[in-house]
N, C-alpha and C positions, 0 to 999 in steps of 0.2 A: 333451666333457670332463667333463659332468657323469654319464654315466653315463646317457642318456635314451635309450631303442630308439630305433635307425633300421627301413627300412623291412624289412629283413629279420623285424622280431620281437626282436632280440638286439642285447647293448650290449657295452661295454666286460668289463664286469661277468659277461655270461653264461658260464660253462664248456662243457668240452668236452662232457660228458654231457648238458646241458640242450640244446646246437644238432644232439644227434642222436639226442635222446631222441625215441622210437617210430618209428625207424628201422631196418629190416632191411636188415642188408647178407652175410647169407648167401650163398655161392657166390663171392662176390668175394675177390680175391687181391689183400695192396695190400704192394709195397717203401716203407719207413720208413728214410729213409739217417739216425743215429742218431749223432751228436756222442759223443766218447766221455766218459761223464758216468754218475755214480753212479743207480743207478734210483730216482730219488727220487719217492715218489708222495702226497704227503703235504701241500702246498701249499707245498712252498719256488718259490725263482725258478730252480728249474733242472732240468733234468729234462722237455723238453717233448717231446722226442723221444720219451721211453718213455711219456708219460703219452697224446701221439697213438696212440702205439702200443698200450696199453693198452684206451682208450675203443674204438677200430677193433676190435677185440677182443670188448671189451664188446658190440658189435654184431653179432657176426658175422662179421667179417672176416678170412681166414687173413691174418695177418700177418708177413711178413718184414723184421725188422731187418738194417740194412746198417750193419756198424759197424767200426772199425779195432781196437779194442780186443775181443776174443774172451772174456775174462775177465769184462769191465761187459758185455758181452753176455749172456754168462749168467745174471750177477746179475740184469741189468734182465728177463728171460724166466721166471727164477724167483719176482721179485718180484709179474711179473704172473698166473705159473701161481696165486700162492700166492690172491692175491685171487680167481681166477678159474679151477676149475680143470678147464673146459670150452672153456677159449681155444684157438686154433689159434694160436701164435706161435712162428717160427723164428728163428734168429741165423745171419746171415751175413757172411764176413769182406768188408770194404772198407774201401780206403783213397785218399781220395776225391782227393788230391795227386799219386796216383803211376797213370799211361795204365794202365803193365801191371796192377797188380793191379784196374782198372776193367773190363779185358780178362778178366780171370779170373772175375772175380765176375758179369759178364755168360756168360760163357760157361757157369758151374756152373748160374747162375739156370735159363737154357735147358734145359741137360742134363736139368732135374730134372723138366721135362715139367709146370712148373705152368702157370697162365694169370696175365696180368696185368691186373688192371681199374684198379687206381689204383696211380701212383708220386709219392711224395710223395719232393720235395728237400731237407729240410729241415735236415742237416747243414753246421756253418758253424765259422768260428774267427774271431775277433774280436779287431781291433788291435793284430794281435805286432807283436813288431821285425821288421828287415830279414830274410825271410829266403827263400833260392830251395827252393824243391822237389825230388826226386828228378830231377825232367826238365828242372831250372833253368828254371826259371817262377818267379816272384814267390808266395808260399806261400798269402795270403790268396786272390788272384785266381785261382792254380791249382786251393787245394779249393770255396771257395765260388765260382765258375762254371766254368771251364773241367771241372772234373771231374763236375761237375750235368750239364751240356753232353753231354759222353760218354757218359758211360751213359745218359741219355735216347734220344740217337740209336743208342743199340745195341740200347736195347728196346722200339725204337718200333714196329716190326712185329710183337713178340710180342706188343705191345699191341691193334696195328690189328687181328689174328689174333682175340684173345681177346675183343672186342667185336664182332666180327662171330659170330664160335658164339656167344657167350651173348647176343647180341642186345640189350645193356648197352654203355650207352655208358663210355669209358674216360676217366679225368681225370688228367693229368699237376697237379700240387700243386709251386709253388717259393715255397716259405718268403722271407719276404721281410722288407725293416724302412724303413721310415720315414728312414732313416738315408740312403737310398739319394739324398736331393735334397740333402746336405750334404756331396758329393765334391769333387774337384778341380773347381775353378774353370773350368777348361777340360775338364771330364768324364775322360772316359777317354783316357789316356794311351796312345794305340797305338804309338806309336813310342819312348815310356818307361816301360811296362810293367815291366820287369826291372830298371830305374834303382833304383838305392841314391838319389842327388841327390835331393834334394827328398822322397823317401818319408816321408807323414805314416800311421801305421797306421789312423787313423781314417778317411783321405779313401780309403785305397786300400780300406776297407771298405765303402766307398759305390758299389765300382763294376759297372757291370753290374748282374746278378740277385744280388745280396745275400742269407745266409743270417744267421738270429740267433734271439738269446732276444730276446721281450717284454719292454719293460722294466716296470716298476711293477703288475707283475700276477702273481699267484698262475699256478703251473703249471697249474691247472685252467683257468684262463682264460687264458692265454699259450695251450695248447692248443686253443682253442677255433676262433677263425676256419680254419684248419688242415684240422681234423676235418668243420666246415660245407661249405668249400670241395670236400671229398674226398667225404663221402656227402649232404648234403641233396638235395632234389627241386628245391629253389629254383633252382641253379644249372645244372640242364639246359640245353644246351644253348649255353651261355654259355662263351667264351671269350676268353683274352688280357688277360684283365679284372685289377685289383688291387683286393686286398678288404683290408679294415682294422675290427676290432673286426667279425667277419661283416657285414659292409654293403661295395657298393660302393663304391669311390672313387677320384678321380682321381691317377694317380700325376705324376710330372716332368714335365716339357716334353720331356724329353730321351727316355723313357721309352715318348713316345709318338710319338718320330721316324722313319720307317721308314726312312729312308736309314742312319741311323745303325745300326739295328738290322739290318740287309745289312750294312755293313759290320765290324760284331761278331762276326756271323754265319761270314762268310769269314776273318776275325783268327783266331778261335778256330776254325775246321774249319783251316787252317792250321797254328797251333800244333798242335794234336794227329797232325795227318799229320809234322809235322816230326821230334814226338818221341815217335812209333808204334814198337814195335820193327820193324826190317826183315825182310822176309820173304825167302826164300829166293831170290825173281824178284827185288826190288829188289836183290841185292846180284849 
């Protein structure tokens, strides 16, 4: 709390630039799913998405934003051309609530013949009201996991692919919060998932793999563990782990349940086959 490095090197304190400063990450391709939000790059508390995206950038990294809004895509691409105007950064459309257009935006990614080294999750919506999604899913738990979920497992082979040619290993990135140990008292709600009854926006933001902004920290540093977790050397090798302020750390009880996390597992590959559009044999 006070701001003192842990073992990594890096604190609260440290930014995105400094945990990846003299770091090359040329050749690597990284997806940035991108909250639709003004490209702020200037140390407000928002804007963490593009300022990951940015710094990956700053590195070397071809970068592709995955964002619902086309528009604040652009801005935040121009914003970072303007700082930078040797970046490789794309805007792509998604919308992280709705199977199909998950379906879509996977499918163009492919099309385009790039590789993937790193996908970071880190698009989230935090505390609405009541509300169901395109596929009537619960809005919070549909974009921030279930829609994480899919498009991971739809580009997890492009990934396994693309780490085996470039002989680099690949690191899947889910943006996460603190927040996550202050859900429903009884966790997750499998069988009241879509329930209006009882829906707190705060608990249902706590469930699962949770996406969010940092709180009490500058976008430089909001950005920070993020960008560490995606390119340092430190982390080779290392997975399933949750880092906090770049340093390891122990997450829930709940977190580290494996049964629970099979049963997640199968909930949500469920939900998504239920409300998959049908295919020409299914029907």
């Amino acid at each position: 709390m006070f701001g003192l490095k842990g073992p990594s090197g890096f604190s609260r304190f440290s930014t995105a630039e400094e945990v990846t400063q003299g770091i090359d990450g040329s050749g690597l391709t990284a997806i940035v799913t991108v909250p639709t939000e003004k490209p702020i790059l200037s140390g407000a508390s928002s804007g963490i998405g593009t300022e990951t995206a940015r710094v990956l950038a700053l590195r070397g990294v071809h970068v592709v934003m995955a964002i619902r809004n086309m528009s604040a895509g652009r801005e935040a691409r121009e914003a970072i051309l303007k700082q930078n105007p040797t970046a490789k950064v794309d805007a792509m459309e998604l919308d992280l609530s709705s199977i199909a257009s998950i379906n879509n935006f996977a499918s163009d990614f492919k099309s385009s013949g790039l590789p993937l080294n790193v996908l970071i999750n880190n698009a989230g919506i935090l505390a609405t009201p009541y509300i169901l999604s395109k596929d009537k899913i619960e809005l919070q738990f549909a974009t921030n996991h279930v829609g994480h979920f899919h498009l991971t497992n739809l580009l997890l082979e492009t990934m396994k692919k693309s780490a085996c040619e470039s002989s680099k290993e690949g690191r899947i990135v889910n943006v996460s919060s603190r927040r996550h140990q202050f859900s429903y008292h009884e966790g997750i709600r499998f069988d009241k998932i879509n329930n209006q009854s009882g829906y707190n926006g705060l608990s249902a933001y706590g469930l699962a793999n949770i996406f969010g902004k940092y709180v009490l920290k500058n976008v430089h540093q909001g950005a920070a563990t993020t960008c560490y977790v995606a390119l340092h050397p430190q982390i080779e090798g290392i997975s399933g782990k949750y880092f906090v302020d770049s340093n390891l750390t122990e997450p829930s009880s709940q977190a580290n349940d494996p049964q629970l996390g099979h049963k997640l597992w199968d909930f949500t590959a469920h939900l998504i086959k239920e409300n998959s559009p049908r295919t020409h044999q299914d029907s």
